[in-house]
C-alpha positions as a LaTeX table, in Angstrom:
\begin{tabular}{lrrr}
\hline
Residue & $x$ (\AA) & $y$ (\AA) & $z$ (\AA) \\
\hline
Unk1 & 22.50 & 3.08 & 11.22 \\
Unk2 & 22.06 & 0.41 & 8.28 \\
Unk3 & 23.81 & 0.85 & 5.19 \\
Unk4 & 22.11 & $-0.54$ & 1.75 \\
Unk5 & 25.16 & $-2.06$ & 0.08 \\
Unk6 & 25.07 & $-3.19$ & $-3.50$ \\
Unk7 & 23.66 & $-6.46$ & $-4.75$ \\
Unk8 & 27.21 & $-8.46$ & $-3.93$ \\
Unk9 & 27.80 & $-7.08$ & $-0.81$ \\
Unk10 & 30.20 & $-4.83$ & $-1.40$ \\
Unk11 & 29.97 & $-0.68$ & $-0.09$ \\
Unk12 & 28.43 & 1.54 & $-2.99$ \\
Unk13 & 30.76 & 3.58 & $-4.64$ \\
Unk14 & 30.80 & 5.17 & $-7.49$ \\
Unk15 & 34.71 & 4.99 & $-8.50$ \\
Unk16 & 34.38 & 1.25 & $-8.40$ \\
Unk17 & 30.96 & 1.19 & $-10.46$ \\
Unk18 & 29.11 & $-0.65$ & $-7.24$ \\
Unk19 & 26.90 & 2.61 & $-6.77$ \\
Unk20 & 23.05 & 2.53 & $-8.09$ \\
Unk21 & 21.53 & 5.76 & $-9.35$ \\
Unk22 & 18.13 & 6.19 & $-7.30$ \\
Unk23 & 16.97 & 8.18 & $-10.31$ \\
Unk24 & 17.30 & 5.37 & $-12.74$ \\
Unk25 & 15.48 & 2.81 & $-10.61$ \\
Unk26 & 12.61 & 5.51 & $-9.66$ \\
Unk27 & 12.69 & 5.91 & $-13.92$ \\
Unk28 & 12.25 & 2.18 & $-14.31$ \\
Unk29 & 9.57 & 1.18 & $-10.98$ \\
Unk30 & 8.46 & 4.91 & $-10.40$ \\
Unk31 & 8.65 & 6.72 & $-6.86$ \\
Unk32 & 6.40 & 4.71 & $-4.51$ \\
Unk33 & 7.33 & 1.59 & $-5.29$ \\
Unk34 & 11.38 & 2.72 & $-4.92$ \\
Unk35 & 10.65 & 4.07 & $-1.45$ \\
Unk36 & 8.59 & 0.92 & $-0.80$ \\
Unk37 & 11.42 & $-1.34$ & $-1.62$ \\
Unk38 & 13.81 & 0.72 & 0.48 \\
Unk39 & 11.59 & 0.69 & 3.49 \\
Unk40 & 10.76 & $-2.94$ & 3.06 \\
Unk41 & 14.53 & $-4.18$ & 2.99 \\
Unk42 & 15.49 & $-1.53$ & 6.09 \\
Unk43 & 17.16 & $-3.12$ & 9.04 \\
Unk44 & 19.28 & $-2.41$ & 12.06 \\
Unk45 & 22.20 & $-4.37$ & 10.25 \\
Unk46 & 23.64 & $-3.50$ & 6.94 \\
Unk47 & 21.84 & $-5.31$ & 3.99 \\
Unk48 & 22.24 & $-5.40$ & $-0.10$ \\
Unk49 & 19.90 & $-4.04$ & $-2.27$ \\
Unk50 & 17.49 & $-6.05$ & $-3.69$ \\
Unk51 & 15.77 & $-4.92$ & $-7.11$ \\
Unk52 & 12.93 & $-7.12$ & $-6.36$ \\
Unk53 & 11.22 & $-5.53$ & $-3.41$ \\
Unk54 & 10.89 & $-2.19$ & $-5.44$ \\
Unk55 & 10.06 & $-4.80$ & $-7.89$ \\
Unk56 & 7.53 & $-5.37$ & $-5.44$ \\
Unk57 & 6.53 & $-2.14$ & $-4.66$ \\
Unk58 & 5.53 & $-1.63$ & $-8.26$ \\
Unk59 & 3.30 & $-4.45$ & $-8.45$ \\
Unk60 & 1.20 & $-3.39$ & $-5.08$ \\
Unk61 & 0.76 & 0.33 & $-6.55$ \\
Unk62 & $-0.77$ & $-1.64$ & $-9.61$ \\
Unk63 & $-2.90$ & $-4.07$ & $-7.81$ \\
Unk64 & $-4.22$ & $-1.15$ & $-5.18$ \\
Unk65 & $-4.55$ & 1.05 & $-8.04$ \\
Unk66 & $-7.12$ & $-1.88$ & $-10.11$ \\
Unk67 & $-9.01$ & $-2.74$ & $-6.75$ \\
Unk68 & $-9.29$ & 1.28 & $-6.09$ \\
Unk69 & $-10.70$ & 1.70 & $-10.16$ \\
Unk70 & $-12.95$ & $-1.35$ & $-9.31$ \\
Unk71 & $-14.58$ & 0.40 & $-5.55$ \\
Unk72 & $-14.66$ & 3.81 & $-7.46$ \\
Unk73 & $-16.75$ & 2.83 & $-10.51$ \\
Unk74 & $-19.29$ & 0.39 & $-8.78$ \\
Unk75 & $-19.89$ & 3.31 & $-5.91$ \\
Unk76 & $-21.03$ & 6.24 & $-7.85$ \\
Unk77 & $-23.40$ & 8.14 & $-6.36$ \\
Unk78 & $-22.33$ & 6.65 & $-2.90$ \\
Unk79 & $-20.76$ & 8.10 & 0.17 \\
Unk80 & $-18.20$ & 6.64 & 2.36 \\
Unk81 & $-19.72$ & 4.93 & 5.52 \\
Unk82 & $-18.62$ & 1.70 & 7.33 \\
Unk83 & $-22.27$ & $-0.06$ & 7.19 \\
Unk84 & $-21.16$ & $-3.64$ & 7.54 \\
Unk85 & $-23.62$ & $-6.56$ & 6.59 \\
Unk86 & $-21.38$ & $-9.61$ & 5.84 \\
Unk87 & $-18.99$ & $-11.05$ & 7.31 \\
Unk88 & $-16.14$ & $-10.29$ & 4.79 \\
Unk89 & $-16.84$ & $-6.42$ & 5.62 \\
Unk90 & $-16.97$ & $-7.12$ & 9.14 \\
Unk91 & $-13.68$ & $-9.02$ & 8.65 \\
Unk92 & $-11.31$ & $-6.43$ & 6.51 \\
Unk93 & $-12.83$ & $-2.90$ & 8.79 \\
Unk94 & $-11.38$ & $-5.58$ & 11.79 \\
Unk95 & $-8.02$ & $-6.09$ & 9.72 \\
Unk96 & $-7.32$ & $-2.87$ & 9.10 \\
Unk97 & $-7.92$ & $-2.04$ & 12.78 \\
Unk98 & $-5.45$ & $-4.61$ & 13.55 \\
Unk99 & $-2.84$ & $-3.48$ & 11.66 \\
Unk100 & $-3.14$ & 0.12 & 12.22 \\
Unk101 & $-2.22$ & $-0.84$ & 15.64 \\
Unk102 & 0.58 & $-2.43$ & 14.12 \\
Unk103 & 1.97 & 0.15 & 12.23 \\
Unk104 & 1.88 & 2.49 & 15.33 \\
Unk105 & 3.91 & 0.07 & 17.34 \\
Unk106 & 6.65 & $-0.81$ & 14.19 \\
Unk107 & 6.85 & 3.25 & 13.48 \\
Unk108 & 7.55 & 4.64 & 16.87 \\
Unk109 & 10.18 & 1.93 & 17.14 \\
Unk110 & 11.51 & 3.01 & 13.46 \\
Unk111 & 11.09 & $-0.71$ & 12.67 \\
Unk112 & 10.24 & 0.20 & 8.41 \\
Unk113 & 10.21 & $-3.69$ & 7.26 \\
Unk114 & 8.06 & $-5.19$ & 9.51 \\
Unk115 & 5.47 & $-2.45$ & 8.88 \\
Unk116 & 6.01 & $-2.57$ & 5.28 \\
Unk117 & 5.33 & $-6.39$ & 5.55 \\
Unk118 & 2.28 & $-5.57$ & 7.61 \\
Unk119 & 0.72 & $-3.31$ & 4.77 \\
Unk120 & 1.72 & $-5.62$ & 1.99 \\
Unk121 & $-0.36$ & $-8.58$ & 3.16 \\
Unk122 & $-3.09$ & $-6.17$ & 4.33 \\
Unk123 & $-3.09$ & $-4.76$ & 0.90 \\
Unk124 & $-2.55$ & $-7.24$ & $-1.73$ \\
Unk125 & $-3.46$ & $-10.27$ & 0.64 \\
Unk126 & $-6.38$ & $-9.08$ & 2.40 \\
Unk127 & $-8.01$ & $-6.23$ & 0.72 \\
Unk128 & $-7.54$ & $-7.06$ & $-2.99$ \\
Unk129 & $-7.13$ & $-10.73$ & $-3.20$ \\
Unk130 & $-9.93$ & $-11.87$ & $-0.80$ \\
Unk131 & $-12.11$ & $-9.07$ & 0.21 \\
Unk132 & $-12.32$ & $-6.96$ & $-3.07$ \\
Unk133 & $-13.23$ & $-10.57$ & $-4.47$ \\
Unk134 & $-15.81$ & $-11.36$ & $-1.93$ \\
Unk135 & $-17.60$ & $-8.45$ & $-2.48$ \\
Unk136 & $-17.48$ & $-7.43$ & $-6.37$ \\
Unk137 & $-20.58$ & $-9.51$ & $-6.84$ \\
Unk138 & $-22.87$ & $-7.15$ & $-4.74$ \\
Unk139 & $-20.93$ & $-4.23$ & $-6.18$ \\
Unk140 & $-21.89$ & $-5.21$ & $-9.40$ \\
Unk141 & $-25.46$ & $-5.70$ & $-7.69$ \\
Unk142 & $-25.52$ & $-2.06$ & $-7.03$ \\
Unk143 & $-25.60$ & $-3.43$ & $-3.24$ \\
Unk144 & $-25.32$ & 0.40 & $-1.29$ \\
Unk145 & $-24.38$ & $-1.05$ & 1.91 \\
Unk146 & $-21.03$ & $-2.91$ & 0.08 \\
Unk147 & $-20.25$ & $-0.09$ & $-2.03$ \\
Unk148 & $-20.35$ & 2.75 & 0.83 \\
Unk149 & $-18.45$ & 0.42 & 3.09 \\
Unk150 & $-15.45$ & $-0.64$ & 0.33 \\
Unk151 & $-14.97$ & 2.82 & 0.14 \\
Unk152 & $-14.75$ & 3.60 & 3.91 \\
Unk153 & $-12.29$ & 0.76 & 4.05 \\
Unk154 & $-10.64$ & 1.83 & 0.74 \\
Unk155 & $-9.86$ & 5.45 & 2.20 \\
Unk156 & $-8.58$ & 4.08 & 5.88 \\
Unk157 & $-6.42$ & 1.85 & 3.54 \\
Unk158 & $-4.93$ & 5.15 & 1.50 \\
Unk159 & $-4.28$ & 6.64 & 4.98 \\
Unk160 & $-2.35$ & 3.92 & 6.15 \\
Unk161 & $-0.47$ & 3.23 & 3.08 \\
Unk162 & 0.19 & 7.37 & 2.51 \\
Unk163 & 4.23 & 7.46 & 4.57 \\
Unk164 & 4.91 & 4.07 & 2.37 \\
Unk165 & 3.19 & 5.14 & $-1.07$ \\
Unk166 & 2.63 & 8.88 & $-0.98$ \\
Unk167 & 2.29 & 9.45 & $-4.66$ \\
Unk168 & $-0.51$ & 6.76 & $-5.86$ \\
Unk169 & $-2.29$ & 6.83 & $-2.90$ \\
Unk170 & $-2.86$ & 10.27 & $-3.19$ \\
Unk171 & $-3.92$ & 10.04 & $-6.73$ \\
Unk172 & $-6.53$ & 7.33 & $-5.38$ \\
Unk173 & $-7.46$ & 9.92 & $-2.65$ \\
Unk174 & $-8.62$ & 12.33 & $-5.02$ \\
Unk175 & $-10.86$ & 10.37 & $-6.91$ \\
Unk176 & $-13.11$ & 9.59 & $-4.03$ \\
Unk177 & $-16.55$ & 11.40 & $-3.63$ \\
Unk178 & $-16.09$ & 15.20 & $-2.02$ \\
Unk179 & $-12.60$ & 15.50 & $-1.12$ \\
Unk180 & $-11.89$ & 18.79 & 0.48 \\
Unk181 & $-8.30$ & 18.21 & 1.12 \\
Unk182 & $-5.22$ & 16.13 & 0.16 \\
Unk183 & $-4.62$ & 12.98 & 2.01 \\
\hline
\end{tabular}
């Protein structure tokens, strides 16, 4: 088992002041982006903490959390369905198929950063930098075809992102139309 040392390398401990409270850095980057940063810098060898992949965490709750506000008020009215027409919808459904299969293989080998990877460039790469882009014009459009597929693809993204992000992604879940259960 890995052990998360402090920044210089040195064992945590609080009698020599190298020990980090995990309650001040949830305070400061909240819980999902902590256990984001944890997962993402997991490895079969020991490694240091790093401040900047919870760091990181934070800023991919706040850029899934703008792209999910975006889907969710350009799609009222509209239920989730995968009715692709473009390419770019054609293209993220097929991305998030791709790493789904991903994920499976990195979590039954307990291999955390290479799936956290994975769902960081899915998210912030491919979802809200290109295809949230790509499609906000026929979202503003009213286009009912874009808006009930973004929010087919915006609730298989919550599903994958729920073990790494529990806390905003359920949030997100509950906002889409007729939810019957938690995520």
């Amino acid at each position: 088992h890995s052990t998360i040392n402090a920044p210089d390398g040195r064992r945590m401990s609080k009698s020599l002041g190298t020990g980090i409270d995990p309650l001040e850095t949830v305070e400061a980057h909240g819980a999902d982006a902590t256990r984001y940063g944890l997962l993402k810098m997991s490895s079969s060898q020991d490694v240091r903490f790093n401040v900047k992949m919870i760091e990181e965490g934070r800023r991919l709750a706040n850029k899934l959390w703008n792209v999910a506000r975006l889907i969710l008020a350009n799609s009222e009215g509209v239920e989730p369905a995968q009715r692709p027409h473009e390419l770019e919808e054609r293209w993220i459904l097929a991305r998030l198929d791709s790493t789904r299969a991903q994920l499976e293989e990195s979590w039954s080998r307990y291999e955390f950063a290479p799936a956290v990877n994975a769902l960081y460039h899915l998210t912030f790469d491919d979802f809200c930098d290109w295809y949230a882009e790509a499609i906000k014009p026929r979202l503003y459009d009213g286009d009912d075809d874009a808006r009930a597929t973004a929010l087919a693809a915006l609730e298989r993204l919550l599903k994958l992102l729920h073990p790494v992000m529990p806390h905003v992604t359920e949030e997100i879940w509950s906002n889409l139309p007729d939810r019957p259960s938690r995520l």
